[in-house]
C-alpha positions as CSV (number, residue, x, y, z in Angstrom):
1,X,79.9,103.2,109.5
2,X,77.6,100.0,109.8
3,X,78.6,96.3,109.9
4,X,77.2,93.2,108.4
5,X,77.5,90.2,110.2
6,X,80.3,87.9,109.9
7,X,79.6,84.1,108.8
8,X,82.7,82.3,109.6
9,X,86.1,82.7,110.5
10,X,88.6,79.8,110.0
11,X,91.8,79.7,112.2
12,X,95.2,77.4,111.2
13,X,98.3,76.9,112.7
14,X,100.3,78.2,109.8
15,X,101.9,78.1,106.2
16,X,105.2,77.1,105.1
17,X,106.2,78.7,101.9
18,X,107.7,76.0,99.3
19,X,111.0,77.7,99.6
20,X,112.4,79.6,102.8
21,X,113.9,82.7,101.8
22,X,118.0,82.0,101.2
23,X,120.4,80.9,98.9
24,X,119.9,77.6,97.1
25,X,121.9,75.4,94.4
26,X,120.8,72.8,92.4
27,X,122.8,70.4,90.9
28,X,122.2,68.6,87.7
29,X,124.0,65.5,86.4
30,X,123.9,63.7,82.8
31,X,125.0,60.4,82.2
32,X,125.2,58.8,78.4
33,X,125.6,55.3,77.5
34,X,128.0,55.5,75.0
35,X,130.1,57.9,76.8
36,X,131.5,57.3,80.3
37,X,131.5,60.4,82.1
38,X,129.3,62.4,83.8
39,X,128.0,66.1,82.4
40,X,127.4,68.0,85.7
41,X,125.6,71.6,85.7
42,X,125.2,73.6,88.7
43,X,123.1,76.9,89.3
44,X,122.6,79.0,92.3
45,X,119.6,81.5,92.7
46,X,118.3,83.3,95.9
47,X,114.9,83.1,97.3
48,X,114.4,87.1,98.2
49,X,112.3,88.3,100.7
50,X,111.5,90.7,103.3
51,X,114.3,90.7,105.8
52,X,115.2,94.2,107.2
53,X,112.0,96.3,106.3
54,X,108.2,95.6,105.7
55,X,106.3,97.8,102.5
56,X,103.2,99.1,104.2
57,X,100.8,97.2,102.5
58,X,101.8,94.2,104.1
59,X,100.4,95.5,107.2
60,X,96.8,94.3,106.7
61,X,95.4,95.8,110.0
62,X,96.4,96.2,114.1
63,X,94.5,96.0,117.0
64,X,94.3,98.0,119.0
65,X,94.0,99.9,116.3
66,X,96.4,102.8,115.8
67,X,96.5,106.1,118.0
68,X,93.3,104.9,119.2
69,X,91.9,104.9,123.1
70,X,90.0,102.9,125.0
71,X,89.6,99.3,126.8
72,X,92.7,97.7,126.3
73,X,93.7,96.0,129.4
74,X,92.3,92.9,128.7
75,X,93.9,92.4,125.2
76,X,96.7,91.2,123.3
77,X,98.0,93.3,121.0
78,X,98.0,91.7,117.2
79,X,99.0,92.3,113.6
80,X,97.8,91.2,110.6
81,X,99.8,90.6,108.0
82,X,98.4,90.6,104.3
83,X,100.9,87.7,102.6
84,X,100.0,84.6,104.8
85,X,103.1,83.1,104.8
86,X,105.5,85.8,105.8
87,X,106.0,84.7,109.6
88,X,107.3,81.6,108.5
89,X,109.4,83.0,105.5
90,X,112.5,83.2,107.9
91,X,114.1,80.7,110.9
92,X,114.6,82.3,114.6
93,X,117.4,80.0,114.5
94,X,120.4,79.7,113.1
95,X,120.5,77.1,111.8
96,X,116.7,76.3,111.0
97,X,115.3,73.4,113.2
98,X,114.0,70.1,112.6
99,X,110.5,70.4,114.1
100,X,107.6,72.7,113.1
101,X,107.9,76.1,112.2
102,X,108.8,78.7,114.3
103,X,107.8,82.4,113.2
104,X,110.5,84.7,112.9
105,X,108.6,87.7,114.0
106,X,107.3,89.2,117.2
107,X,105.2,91.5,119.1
108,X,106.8,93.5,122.2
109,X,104.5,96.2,123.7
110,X,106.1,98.3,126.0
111,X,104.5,100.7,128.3
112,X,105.1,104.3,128.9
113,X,108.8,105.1,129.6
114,X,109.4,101.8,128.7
115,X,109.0,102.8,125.0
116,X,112.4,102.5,123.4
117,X,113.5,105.5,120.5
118,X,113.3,103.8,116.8
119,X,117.0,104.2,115.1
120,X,117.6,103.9,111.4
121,X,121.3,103.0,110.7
122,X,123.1,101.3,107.8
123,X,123.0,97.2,109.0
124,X,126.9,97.8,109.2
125,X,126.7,100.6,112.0
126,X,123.5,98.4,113.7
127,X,126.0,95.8,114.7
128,X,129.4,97.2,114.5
129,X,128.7,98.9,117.9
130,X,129.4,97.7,121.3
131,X,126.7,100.0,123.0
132,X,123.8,97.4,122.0
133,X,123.9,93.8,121.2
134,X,123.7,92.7,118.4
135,X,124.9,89.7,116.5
136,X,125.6,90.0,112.6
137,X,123.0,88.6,110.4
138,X,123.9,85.3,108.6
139,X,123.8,85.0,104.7
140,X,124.7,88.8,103.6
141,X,126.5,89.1,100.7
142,X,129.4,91.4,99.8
143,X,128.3,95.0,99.8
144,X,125.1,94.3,101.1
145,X,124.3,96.9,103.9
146,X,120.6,98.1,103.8
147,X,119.0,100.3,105.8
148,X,117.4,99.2,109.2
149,X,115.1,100.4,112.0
150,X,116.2,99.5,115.4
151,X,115.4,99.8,118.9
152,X,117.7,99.2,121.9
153,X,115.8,97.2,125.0
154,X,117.6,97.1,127.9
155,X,118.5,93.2,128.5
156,X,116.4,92.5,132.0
157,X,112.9,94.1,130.5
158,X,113.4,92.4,127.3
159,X,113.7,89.1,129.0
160,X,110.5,89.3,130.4
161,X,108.9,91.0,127.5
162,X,109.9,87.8,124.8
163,X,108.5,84.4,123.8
164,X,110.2,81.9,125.1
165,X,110.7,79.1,122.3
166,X,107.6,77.1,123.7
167,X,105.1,80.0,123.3
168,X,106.6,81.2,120.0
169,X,105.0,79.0,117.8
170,X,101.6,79.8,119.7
171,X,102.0,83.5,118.6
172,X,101.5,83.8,115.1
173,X,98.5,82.0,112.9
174,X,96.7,82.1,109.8
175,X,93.1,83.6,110.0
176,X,90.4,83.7,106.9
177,X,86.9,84.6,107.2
178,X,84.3,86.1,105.6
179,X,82.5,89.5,105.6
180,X,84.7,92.5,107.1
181,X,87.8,90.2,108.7
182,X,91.0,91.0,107.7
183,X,92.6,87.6,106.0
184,X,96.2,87.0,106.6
185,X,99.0,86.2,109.3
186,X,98.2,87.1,112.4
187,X,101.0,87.7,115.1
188,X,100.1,87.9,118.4
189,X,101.6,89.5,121.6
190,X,102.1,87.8,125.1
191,X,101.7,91.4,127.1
192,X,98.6,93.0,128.3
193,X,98.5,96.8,128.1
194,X,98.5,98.1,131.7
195,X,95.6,100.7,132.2
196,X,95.5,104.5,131.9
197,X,98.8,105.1,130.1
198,X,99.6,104.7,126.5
199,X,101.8,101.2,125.4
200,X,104.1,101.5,121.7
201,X,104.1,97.8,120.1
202,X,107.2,96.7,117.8
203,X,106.8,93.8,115.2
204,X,110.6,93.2,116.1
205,X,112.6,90.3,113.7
206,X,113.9,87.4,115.4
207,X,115.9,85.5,112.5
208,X,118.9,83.7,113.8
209,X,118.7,85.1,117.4
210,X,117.4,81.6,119.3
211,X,120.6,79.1,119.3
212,X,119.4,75.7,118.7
213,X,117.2,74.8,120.9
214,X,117.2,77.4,123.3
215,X,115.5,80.3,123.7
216,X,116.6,84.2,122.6
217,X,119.9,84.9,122.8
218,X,120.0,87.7,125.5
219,X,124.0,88.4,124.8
220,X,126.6,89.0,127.8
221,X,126.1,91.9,129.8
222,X,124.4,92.4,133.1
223,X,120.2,93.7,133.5
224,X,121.3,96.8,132.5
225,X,123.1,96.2,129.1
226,X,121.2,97.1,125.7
227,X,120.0,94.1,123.2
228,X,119.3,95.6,119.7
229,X,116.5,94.7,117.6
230,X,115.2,95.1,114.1
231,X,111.6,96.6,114.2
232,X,109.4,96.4,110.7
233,X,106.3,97.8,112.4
234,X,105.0,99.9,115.3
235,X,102.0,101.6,116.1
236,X,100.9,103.3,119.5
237,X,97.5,103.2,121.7
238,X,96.6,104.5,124.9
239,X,94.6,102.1,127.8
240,X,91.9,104.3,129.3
241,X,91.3,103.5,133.0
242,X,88.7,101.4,134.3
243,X,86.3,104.1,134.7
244,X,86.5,105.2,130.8
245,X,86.1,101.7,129.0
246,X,83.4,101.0,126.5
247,X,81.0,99.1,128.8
248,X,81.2,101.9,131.7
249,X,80.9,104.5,129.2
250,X,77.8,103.3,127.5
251,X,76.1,102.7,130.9
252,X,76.3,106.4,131.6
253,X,74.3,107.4,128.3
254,X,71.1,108.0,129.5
255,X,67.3,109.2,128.3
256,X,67.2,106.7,125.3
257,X,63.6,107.1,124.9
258,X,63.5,110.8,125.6
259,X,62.8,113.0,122.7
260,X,64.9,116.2,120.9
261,X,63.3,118.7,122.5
262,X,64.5,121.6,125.8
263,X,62.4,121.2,129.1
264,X,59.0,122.9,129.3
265,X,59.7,126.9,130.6
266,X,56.4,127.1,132.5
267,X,54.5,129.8,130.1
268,X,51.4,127.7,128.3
269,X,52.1,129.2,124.7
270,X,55.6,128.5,124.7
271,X,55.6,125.1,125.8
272,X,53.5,124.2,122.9
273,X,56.0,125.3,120.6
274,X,59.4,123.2,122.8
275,X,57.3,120.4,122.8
276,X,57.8,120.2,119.0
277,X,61.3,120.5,119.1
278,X,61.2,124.4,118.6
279,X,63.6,126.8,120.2
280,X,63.7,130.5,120.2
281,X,65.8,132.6,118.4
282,X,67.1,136.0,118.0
283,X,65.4,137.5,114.6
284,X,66.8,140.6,113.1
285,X,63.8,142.1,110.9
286,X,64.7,143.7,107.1
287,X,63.9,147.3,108.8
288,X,66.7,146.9,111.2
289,X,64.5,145.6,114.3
290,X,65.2,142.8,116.1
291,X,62.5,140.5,117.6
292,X,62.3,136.7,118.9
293,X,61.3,133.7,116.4
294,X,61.1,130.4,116.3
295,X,63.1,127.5,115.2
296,X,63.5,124.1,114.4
297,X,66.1,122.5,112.2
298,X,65.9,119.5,110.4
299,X,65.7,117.0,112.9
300,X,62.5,116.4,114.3
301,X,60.3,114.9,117.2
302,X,57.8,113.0,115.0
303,X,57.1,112.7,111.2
304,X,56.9,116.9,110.2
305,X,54.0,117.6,108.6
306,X,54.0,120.2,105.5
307,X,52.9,123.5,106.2
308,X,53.2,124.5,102.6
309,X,52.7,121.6,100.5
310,X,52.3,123.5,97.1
311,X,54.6,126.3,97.1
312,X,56.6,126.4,94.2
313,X,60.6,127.5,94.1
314,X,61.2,130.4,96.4
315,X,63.0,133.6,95.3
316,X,63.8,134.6,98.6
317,X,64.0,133.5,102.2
318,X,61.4,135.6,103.5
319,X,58.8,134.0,101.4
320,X,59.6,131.4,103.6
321,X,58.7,133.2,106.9
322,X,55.9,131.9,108.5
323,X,53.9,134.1,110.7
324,X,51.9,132.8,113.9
325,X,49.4,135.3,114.9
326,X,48.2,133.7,118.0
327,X,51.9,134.2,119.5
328,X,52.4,137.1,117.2
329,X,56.1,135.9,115.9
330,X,57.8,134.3,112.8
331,X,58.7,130.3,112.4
332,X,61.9,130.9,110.4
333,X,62.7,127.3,110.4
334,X,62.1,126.9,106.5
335,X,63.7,130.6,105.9
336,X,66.7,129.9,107.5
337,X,67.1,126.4,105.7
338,X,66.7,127.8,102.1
339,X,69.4,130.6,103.0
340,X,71.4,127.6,104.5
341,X,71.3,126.0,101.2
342,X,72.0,128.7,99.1
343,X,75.1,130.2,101.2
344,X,76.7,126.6,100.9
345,X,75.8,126.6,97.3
346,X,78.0,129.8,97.0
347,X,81.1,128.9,99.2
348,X,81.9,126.0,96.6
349,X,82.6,127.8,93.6
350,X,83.2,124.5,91.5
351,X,79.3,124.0,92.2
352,X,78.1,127.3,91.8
353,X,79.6,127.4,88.7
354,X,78.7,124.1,87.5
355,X,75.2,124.8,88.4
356,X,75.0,128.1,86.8
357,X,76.4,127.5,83.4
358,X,73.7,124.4,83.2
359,X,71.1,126.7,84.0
360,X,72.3,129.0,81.4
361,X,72.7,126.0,78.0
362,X,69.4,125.2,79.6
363,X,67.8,128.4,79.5
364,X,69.1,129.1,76.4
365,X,68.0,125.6,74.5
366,X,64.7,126.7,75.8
367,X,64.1,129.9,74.2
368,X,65.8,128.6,70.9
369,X,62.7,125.8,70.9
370,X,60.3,128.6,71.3
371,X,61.5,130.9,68.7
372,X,62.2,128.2,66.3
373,X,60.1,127.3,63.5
374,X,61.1,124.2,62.8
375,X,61.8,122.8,66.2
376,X,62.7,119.3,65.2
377,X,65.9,120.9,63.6
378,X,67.1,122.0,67.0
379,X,68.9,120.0,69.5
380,X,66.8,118.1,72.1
381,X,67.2,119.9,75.9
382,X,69.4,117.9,77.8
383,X,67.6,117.9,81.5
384,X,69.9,115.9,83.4
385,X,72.2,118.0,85.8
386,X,76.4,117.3,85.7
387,X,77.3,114.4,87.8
388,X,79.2,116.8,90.0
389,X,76.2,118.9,90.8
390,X,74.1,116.2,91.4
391,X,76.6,114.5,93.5
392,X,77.4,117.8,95.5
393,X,73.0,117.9,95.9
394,X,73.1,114.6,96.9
395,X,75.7,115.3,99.8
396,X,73.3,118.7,100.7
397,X,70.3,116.1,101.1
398,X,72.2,114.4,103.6
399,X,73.4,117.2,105.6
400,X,76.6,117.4,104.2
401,X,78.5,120.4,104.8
402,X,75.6,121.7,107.1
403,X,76.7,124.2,109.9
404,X,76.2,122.4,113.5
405,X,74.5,125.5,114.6
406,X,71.6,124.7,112.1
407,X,71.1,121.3,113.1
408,X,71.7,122.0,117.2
409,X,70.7,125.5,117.7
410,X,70.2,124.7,121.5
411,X,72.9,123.1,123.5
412,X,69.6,121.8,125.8
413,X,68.6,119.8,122.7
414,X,71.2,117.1,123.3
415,X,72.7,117.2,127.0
416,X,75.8,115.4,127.4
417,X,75.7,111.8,127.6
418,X,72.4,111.0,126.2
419,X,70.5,109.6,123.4
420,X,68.4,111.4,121.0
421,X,66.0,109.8,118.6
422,X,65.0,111.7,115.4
423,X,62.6,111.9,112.1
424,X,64.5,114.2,109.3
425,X,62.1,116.3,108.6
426,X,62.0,116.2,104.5
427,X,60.2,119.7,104.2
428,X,63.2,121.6,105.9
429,X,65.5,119.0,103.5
430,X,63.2,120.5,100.2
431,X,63.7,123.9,101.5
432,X,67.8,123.4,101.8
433,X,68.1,121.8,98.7
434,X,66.3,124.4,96.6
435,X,68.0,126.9,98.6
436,X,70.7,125.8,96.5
437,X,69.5,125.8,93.5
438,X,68.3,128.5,93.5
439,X,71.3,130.1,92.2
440,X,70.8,132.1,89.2
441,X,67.1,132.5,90.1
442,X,65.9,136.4,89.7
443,X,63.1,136.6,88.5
444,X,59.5,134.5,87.6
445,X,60.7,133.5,84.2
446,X,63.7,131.8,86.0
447,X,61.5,130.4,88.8
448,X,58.8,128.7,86.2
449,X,61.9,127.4,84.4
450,X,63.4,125.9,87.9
451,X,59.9,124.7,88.8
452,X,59.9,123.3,84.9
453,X,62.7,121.0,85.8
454,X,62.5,119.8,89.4
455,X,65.5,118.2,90.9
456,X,66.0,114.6,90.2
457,X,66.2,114.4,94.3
458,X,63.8,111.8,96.4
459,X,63.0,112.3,99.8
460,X,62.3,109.7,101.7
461,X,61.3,108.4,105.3
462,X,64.8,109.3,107.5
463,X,65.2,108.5,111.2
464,X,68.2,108.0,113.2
465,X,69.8,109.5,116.3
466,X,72.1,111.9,117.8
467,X,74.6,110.7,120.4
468,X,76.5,112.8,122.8
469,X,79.3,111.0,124.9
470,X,82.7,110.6,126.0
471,X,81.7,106.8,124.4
472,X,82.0,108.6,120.8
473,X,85.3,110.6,121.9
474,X,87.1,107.9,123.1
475,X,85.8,105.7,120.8
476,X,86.4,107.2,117.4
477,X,86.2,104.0,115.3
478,X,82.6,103.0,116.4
479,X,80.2,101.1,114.6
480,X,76.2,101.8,114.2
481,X,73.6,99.7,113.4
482,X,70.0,100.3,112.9
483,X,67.2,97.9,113.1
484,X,62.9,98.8,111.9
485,X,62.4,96.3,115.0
486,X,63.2,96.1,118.5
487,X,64.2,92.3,118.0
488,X,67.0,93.3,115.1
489,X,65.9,91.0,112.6
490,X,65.5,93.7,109.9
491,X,68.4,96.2,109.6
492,X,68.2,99.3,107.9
493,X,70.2,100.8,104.9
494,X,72.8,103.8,106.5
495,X,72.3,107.5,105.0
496,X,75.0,109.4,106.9
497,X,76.9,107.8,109.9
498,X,79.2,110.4,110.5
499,X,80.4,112.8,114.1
500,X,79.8,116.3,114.1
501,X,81.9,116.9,116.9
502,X,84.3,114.9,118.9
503,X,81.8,113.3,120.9
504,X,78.6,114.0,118.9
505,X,77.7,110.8,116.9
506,X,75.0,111.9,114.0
507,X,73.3,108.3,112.6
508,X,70.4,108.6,110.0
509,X,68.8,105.4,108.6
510,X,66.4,105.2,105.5
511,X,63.4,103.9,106.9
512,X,61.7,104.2,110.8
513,X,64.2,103.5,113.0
514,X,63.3,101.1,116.3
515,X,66.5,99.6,117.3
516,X,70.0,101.5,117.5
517,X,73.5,99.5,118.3
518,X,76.8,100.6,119.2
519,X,79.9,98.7,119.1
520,X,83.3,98.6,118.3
521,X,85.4,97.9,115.1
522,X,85.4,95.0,113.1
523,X,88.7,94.4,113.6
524,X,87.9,94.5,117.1
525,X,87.5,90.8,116.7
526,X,90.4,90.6,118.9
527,X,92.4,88.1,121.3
528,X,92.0,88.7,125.3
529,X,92.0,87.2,128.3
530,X,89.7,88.1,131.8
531,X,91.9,89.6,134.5
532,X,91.3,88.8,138.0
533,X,92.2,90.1,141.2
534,X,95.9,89.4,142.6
535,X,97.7,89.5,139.5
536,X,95.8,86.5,137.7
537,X,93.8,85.8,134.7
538,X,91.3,83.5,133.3
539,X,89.8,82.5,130.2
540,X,86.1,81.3,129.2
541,X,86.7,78.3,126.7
542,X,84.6,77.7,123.7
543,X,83.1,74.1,122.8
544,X,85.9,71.9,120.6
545,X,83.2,72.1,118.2
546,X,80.9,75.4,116.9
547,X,77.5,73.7,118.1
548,X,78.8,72.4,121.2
549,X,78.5,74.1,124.7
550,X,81.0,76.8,126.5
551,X,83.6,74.5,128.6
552,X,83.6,76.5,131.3
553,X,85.9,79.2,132.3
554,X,90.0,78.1,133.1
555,X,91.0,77.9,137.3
556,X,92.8,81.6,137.8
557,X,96.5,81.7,136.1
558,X,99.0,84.0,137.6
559,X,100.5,86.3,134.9
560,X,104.0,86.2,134.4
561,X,106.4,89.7,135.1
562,X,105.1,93.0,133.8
563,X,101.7,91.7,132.7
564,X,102.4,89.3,130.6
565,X,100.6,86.1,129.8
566,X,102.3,82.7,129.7
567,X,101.2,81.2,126.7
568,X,102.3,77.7,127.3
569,X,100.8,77.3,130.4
570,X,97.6,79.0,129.0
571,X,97.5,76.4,126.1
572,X,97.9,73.5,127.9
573,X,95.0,74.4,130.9
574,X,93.2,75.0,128.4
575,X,93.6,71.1,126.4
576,X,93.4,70.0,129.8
577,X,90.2,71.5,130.3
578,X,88.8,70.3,126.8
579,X,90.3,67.0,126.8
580,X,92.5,67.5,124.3
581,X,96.6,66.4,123.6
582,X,98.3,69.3,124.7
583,X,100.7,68.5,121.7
584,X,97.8,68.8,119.5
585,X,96.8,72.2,120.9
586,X,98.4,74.2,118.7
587,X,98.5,77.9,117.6
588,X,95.0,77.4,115.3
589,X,93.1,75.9,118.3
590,X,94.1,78.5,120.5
591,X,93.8,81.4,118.4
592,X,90.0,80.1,118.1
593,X,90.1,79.9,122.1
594,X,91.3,83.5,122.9
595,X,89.1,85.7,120.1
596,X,86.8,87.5,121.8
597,X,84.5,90.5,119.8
598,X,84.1,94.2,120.7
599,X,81.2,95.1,123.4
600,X,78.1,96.0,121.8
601,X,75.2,98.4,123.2
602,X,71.4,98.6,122.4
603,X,68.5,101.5,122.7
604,X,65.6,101.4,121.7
605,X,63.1,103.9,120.6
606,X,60.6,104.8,123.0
């Protein structure tokens, strides 16, 4: 996958819907003149909305994203929520307050055994239990009992896990912005994922548990006792340790400039031949020897050069075999291709047969032109190939479906942890493609006809790279880009960014590739503080406005129990720093303060 760059993302505090989802009445009285009473109408309606449960595609996007591993430690967890004005839909208190909104919703990550079961219960049997508090909801009507999920948190870890009423308007924010960001609400947790063990997050509802004024409503009980709460979302992740995060990971990949090739075995004549990116293979001959050839596959050192320019359609692999007398064995790179091709051709039937039965109306239209003596009166050839074979060709051309073992036949090709710049060498590519379509070719008639109608296929200039890490295992969402210059001014179009194993990366370009970058998701665009030693934090501020200069990085913060971050106190160091009212420091502002974007790693051809 490959990214564009983003031109602007816009951060504000929040939005108030018209009307807060309840019950509402309105009242309307008529007066006449020439009568002296009063004609009074009332009407109720509801304002519905989501209360108990959340439909999936309200869940724009999570970070860190879902089942996903890596370099987490330094982030708050956050979900984006595709109808902006959702958090703000509802009241934490009961009843709603006279100041600015407070979100109703939450973010509690919880860490390994922490990680409370999910229940779903009828609402009745949720809070007609004394196992777990949990305080009736307000405004249910008679009969009303949906189902909920719920998760019991023991009372002590939830207090330190929750917003207090000060941060909670601080947690949740509108974000819009162009190219890939994901518009919306955005709620933000207060917790930092501890490192090398996997952390569950629960967008948990907080309607009508803060009294007024206070903060959440913990219940009686002592540390021990259960609070229940109503979760709408959850998603897991795992923090890697600090020696398997993104930046560590990326500094072990090595031999950027170094090219696809095995190391030199000593003996003159065969070095020739690695040096090209050639290995040797096992070659069983038609009479039942066996004998050693070489082979390269489709990725290659330099720009390939044709070594049969003209041939026309093959019949067969061998009249692809290339013999070298001055080493006295076969090249069987081209061979091996064409049978590549054709064997996939004939695993998927719905090509095969797509393919086949064109070849035959063609065929047949052909000979009727021929024979006819009037061939106006016959209907015109139609040359273009089915829109499935072409697309299934088109796939082919881009390695698509290509056994690894043709495209790596040496594990020394691409040691672990390394870089490997390419050319695709569009000879082998011609050779694959016609491989497969060559089905239904027998015999010359059928070969002229094929060569008659060339595929509607171009090949043109293809570089890229092969990447073998732990980056591309633990890292399975990454993003590629590829630059014609060192500098990055002119990126190229993607052909086929896609692994081939779980931590081989394969990234081909249209065009001559200079300039490769790594880095993380676009939703990586993320919120994160530093951490420091001795259980603190800090956080590098940005300039009140875009041009103006960094403000400096904040004093050390201690972070509050279990790795959590005190907003408030976060928000107002940081006016304090900027010269800002700490009352006019709001969600927006900060929001803008604590996005940080994913790391992002460079090679460069050598």
């Amino acid at each position: 996958m490959t990214t564009t760059p983003q031109d602007r993302t816009l951060f504000l505090d929040y939005q108030v819907p018209s009307l807060a989802a309840g019950d509402y009445s309105i009242k309307v009285t008529q007066t006449i003149g020439v009568d002296p009473r009063a004609y009074t109408a009332t009407r109720t309606f509801s304002v519905a909305g989501e209360r108990f449960a959340l439909p999936p595609e309200l869940v724009g996007a999570v970070f860190p994203p879902d089942g996903s591993t890596g370099d987490h430690s330094h982030v708050l967890p956050h979900l984006v929520l595709s109808r902006s004005s959702l958090p703000w839909e509802r009241a934490p208190e009961a009843p709603r307050g006279q100041g600015g909104p407070l979100p109703w919703l939450a973010l509690l990550l919880f860490a390994g055994d922490e990680r409370p079961e999910p229940q779903v219960m009828p609402l009745s049997a949720a809070t007609g239990t004394a196992d777990a508090y949990f305080p009736p909801p307000a405004g249910l009507r008679a009969g009303d009992d949906p189902k909920v999920t719920v998760i019991d948190v023991p009372r002590a870890l939830l207090a330190d896990l929750l917003p207090t009423r000060a941060e909670l308007p601080l947690l949740a924010h509108l974000r819009r912005g162009d190219g890939d960001v994901c518009d919306g609400a955005v709620v933000v947790g207060k917790r930092l994922p501890p490192a090398g063990t996997s952390s569950t997050v629960h967008l948990v509802s907080l309607e009508g548990r803060f009294p007024a004024g206070g903060d959440f409503d913990l219940g009686p009980g002592g540390p021990g006792s259960l609070v229940r709460l109503v979760s709408l979302a959850g998603w897991r992740f795992a923090c890697l340790d600090e020696a398997e995060t993104f930046g560590r990971l990326a500094a072990r990949l090595t031999d950027a400039g170094s090219p696809l090739r095995v190391p030199d075995s000593g003996e003159e004549h065969a070095d020739a031949f690695l040096r090209q990116g050639y290995v040797p293979v096992r070659h069983r001959l038609r009479g039942g020897g066996r004998s050693v050839a070489w082979y390269r596959g489709p990725f290659a050192i330099g720009p390939a050069t044709s070594a049969d320019p003209d041939q026309g359609p093959a019949r067969a692999a061998d009249e692809l075999l290339r013999y070298l007398p001055g080493v006295g064995m076969f090249d069987v790179s081209h061979a091996a291709a064409w049978e590549a091709g054709r064997l996939l051709a004939l695993r998927s039937t719905g090509f095969a047969g797509a393919l086949y039965e064109w070849k035959r109306r063609r065929d047949q239209a052909g000979k009727r032109t021929v024979a006819d003596a009037h061939p106006l009166a016959v209907a015109p050839i139609d040359d273009a190939l089915p829109a499935g074979v072409t697309e299934w060709l088109t796939g082919l051309s881009r390695l698509q479906g290509v056994p690894f073992g043709y495209l790596v036949p040496d594990e020394r090709l691409l040691p672990v942890e390394t870089v490997r710049f390419l050319h695709l060498d569009q000879e082998w590519m011609r050779h694959l493609v016609d491989g497969a379509y060559s089905l239904g070719r027998v015999g010359t008639a059928d070969a002229e006809m094929d060569a008659a109608h060339p595929l509607p296929l171009d090949h043109p200039l293809v570089t890229g790279a092969l990447i073998r890490s732990d980056l591309v295992s633990g890292y399975p969402g990454l993003l590629v880009d590829g630059y014609a210059d060192p500098a990055g001014a002119r990126p190229l179009p993607p052909v086929r960014v896609e692994r081939l194993a779980p931590s081989v990366l394969l990234c081909l370009f249209q065009g001559d590739l200079a300039r490769l970058d790594i880095h993380q998701q676009p939703e990586s665009l993320h919120f994160g503080v530093e951490p420091r030693p001795g259980g603190t934090f800090t956080k590098r501020l940005r300039g009140l406005a875009d041009t103006a200069p960094d403000a400096g990085e904040l004093d050390p913060l201690p972070l509050g129990p279990r790795g959590t971050v005190p907003v408030r106190r976060l928000a107002d160091a940081a006016a304090a720093r900027l010269g800002t009212d700490p009352t006019a420091f709001t969600a927006g502002a900060l929001a803008r303060q604590m996005t940080e974007t994913g790391e992002r790693v460079t090679f460069l051809r050598g």
